[in-house]
C-alpha positions in Angstrom: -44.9 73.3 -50.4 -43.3 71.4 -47.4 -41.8 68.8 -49.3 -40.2 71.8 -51.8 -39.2 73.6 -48.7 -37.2 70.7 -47.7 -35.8 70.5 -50.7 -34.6 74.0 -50.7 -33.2 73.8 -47.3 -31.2 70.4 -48.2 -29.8 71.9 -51.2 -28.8 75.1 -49.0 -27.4 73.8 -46.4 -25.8 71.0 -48.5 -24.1 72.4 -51.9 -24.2 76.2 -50.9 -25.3 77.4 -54.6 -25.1 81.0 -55.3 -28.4 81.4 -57.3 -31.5 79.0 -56.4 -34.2 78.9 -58.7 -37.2 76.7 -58.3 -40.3 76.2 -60.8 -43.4 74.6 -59.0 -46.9 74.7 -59.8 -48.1 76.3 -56.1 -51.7 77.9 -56.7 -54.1 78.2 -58.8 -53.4 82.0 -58.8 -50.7 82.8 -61.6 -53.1 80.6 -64.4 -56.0 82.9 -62.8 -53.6 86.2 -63.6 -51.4 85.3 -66.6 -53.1 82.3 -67.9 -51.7 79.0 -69.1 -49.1 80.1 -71.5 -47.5 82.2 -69.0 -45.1 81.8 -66.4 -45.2 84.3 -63.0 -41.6 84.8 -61.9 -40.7 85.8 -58.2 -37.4 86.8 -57.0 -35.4 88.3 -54.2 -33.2 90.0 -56.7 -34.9 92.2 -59.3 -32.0 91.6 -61.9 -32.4 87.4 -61.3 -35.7 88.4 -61.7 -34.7 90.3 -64.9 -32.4 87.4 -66.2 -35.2 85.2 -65.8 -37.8 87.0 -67.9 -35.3 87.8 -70.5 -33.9 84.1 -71.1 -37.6 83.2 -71.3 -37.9 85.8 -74.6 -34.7 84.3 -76.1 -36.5 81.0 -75.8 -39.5 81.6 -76.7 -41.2 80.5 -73.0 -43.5 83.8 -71.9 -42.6 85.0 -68.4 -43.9 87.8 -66.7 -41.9 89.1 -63.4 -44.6 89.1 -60.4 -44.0 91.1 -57.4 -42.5 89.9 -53.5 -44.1 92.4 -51.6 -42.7 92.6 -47.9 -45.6 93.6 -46.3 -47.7 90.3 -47.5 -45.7 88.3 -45.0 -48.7 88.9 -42.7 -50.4 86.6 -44.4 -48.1 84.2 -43.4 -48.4 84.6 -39.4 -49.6 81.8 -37.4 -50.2 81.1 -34.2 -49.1 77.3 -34.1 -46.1 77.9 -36.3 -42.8 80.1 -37.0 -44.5 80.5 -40.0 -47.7 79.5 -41.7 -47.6 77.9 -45.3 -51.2 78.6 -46.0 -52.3 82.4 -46.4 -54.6 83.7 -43.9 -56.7 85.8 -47.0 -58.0 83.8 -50.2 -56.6 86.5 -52.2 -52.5 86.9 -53.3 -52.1 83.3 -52.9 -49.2 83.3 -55.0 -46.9 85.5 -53.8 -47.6 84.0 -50.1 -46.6 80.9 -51.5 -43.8 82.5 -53.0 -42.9 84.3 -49.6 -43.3 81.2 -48.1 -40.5 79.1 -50.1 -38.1 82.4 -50.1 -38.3 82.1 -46.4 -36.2 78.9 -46.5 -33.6 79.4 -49.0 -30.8 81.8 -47.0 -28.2 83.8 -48.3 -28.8 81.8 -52.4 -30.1 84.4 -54.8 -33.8 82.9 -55.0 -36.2 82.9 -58.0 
């Protein structure tokens, strides 16, 4: 996740893109929720989100849009750190890690 956050950030701060999208393999969690033939798509912007899903049906790769819930950013507080990259519950590990990475990517619409 660090190394990804980086990345973000650099490419932010660096090219200035409009849209960001990012496809890592975080957690466990989505394979545990959608299996292995599905992709879990998180976005800041429900129609990105939308675009996303829908170019996956046109091409035949199986996405299903996963929810960025606000108030899970609690699992993200630390007490060493701005912000912590590992959740403070077992459970919704991936949409921390997916509030996480959204916290570094500024004004770029984010998937």
């Amino acid at each position: 996740r660090l190394i990804l956050i980086d990345a973000l950030a650099y490419a932010e701060w660096r090219f200035r893109p409009e849209v960001m999208v990012d496809v890592a393999t975080l957690t466990g969690a989505c394979v545990v929720a959608l299996g292995e033939k599905i992709a879990g798509v998180f976005a800041k912007d429900e129609a990105q989100q939308k675009a996303i899903v829908a170019s996956g049906r046109r091409t035949h790769e199986r996405c299903w849009p996963l929810p960025l819930p606000e108030d899970y950013k609690e699992l993200l507080k630390s007490s060493y750190a701005d912000i912590g990259n590992m959740p403070s519950s077992r459970y919704g590990g991936a949409i921390s890690a997916a509030l996480f990475l959204s916290e570094f990517v500024g004004k770029a619409r984010w998937a």
